[in-house]
C-alpha positions as CSV (number, residue, x, y, z in Angstrom):
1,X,0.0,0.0,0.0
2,X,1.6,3.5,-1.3
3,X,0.7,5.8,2.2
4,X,2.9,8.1,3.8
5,X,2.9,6.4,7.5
6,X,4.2,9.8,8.9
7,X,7.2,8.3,10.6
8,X,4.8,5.1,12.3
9,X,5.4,1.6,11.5
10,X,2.5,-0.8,11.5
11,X,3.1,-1.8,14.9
12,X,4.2,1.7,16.5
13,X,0.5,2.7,15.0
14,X,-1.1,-0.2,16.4
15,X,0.7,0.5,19.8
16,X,0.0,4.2,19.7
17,X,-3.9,3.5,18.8
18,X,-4.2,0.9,21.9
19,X,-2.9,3.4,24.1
20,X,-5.8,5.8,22.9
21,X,-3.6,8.3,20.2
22,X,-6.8,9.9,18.0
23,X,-4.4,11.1,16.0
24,X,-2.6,7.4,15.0
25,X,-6.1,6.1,14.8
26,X,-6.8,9.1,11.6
27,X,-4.2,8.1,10.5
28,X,-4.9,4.2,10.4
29,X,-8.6,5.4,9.4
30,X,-7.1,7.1,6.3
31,X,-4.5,4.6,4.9
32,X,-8.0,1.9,4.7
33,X,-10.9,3.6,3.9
34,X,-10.9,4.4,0.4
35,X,-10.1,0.6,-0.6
36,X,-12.3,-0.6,2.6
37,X,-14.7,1.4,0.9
38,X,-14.6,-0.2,-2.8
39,X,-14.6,-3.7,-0.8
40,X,-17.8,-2.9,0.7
41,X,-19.8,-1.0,-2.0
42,X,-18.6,-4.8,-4.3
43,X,-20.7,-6.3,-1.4
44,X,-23.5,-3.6,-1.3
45,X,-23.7,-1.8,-4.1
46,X,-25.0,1.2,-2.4
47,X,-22.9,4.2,-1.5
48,X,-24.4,5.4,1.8
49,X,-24.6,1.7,3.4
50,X,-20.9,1.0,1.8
51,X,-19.6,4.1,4.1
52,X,-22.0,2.9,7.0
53,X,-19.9,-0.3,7.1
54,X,-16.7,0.6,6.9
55,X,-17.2,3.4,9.7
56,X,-18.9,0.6,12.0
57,X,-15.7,-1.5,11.5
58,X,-13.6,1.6,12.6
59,X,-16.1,2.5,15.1
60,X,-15.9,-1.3,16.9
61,X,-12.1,-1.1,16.9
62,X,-11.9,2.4,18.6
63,X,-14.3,0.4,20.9
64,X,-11.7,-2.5,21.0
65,X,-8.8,-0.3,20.7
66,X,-6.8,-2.2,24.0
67,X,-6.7,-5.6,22.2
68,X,-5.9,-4.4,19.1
69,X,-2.1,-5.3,19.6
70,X,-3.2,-9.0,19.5
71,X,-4.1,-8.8,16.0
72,X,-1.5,-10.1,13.8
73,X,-2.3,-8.6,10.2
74,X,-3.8,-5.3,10.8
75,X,-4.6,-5.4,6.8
76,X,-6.6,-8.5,6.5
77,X,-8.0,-7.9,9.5
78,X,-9.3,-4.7,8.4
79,X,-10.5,-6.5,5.1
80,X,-11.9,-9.0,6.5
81,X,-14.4,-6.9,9.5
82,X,-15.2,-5.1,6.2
83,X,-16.7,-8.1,4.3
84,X,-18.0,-9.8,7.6
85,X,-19.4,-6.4,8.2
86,X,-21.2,-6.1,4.7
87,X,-22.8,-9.6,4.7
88,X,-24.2,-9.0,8.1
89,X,-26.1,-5.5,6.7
90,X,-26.9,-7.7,3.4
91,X,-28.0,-10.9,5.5
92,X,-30.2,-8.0,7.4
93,X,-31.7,-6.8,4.6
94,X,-32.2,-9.8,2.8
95,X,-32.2,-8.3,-0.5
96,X,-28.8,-6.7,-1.3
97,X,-29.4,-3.7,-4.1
98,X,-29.0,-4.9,-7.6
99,X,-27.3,-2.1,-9.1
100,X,-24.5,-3.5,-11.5
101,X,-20.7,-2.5,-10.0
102,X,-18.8,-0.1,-11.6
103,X,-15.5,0.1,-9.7
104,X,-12.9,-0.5,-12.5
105,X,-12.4,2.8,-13.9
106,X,-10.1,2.4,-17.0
107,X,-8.4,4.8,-18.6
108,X,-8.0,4.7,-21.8
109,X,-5.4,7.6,-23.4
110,X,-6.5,9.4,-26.7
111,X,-3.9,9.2,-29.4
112,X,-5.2,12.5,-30.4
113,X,-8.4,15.1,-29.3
114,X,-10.9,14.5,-32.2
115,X,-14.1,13.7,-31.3
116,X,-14.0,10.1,-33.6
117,X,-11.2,9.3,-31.5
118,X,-13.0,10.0,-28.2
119,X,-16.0,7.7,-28.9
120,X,-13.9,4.7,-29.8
121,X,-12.2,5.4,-26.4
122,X,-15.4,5.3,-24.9
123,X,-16.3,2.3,-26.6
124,X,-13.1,0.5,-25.8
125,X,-13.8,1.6,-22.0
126,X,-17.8,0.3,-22.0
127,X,-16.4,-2.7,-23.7
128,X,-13.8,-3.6,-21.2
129,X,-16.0,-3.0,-18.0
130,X,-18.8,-5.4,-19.7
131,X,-16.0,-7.9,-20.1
132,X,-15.1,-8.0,-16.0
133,X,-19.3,-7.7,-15.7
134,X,-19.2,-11.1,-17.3
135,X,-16.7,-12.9,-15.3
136,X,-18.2,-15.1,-12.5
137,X,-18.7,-13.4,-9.2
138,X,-15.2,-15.1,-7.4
139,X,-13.6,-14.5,-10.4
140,X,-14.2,-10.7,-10.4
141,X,-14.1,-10.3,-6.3
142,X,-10.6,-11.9,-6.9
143,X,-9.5,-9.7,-9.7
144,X,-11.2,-6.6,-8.5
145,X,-8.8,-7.0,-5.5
146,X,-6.0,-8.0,-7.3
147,X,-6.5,-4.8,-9.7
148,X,-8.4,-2.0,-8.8
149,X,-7.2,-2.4,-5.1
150,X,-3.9,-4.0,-5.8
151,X,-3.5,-6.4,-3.2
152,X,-1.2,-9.2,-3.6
153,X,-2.0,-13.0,-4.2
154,X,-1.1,-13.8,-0.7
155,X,-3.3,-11.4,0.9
156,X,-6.1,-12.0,-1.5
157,X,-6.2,-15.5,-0.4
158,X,-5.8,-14.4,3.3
159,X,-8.8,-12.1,3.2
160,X,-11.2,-14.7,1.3
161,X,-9.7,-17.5,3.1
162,X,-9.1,-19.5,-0.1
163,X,-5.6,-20.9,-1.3
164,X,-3.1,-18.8,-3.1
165,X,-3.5,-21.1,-6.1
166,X,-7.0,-20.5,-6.3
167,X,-6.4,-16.8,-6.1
168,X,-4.1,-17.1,-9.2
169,X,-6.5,-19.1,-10.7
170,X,-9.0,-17.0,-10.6
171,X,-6.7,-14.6,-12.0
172,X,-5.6,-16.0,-15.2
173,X,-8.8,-17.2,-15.8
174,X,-9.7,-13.3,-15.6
175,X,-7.5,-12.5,-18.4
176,X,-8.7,-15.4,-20.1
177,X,-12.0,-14.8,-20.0
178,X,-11.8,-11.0,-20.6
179,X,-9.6,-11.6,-23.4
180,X,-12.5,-13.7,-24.8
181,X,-15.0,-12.1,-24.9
182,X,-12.5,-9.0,-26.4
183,X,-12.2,-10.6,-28.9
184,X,-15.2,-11.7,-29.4
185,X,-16.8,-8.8,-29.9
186,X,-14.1,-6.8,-31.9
């Protein structure tokens, strides 16, 4: 993860958050919440319960804040109270919003500014995103991870609790499948 840690380590900021520093636990809060965020919204698909989530899971460990040092993996542990966190609103629900998910923005760059250009970008972009839309729900969990939030194999695998070979797996057959229908359709 690319965050400035402002001169913490992991476990200095778990230390400092267990002994009740606000400003260690901002600074945990901000390192997680934009990709705890994208994890829950997969889950939800709805902004406002997406930011409910993840500020319960921060809420509970401010709560919990004196046995946070026996967590091993601050990370998947994060991740995980996240996911835990949006089943239990969707179990609640019982009828989890079926909006479709949008959180691979690609970016596509123009070879030039005319407007013929443009549109084929766009189409290229609509294109690719109906591609990952197609891949079976593990599949695109897995490489929605593994792309938009840039997690590793390893901690993929930790935070669904499935092998690293399934998480590469599901990877390959990803770009397989993406690459399929690609071409398919070109």
């Amino acid at each position: 993860m690319k965050f400035k840690m402002s001169g913490y380590t992991k476990s200095s900021l778990i230390d400092k958050i267990t002994k009740g520093d606000e400003k260690a636990f901002r600074l945990l809060f901000d390192m997680y919440y934009q990709q705890l965020f994208h994890q829950a919204f997969y889950y939800l698909s709805s902004k406002e319960q997406a930011e409910e989530a993840v500020s319960d899971v921060f809420f509970i460990i401010w709560k919990k804040r004196e046995t946070l040092d026996k967590i091993e993996n601050i990370e998947s542990y994060l991740y995980t109270s996240v996911k835990h966190q949006a089943l239990h609103y969707i179990r609640r629900t019982n009828e989890p919003e079926k909006a479709p998910l949008d959180l691979y923005h690609i970016e596509v760059i123009p070879d030039n500014n005319n407007p013929e250009s443009k549109l084929l970008d766009e189409e290229q972009r609509e294109l690719i995103q109906k591609a990952i839309n197609s891949l079976p729900e593990k599949c695109r969990e897995v490489f929605r991870l593994f792309l938009s939030d840039k997690l590793k194999q390893k901690e993929i695998a930790t935070l669904l609790e499935i092998s690293q070979k399934t998480v590469e797996a599901h990877i390959a057959t990803g770009y397989k499948k993406i690459h399929a229908y690609l071409k398919k359709r070109y």
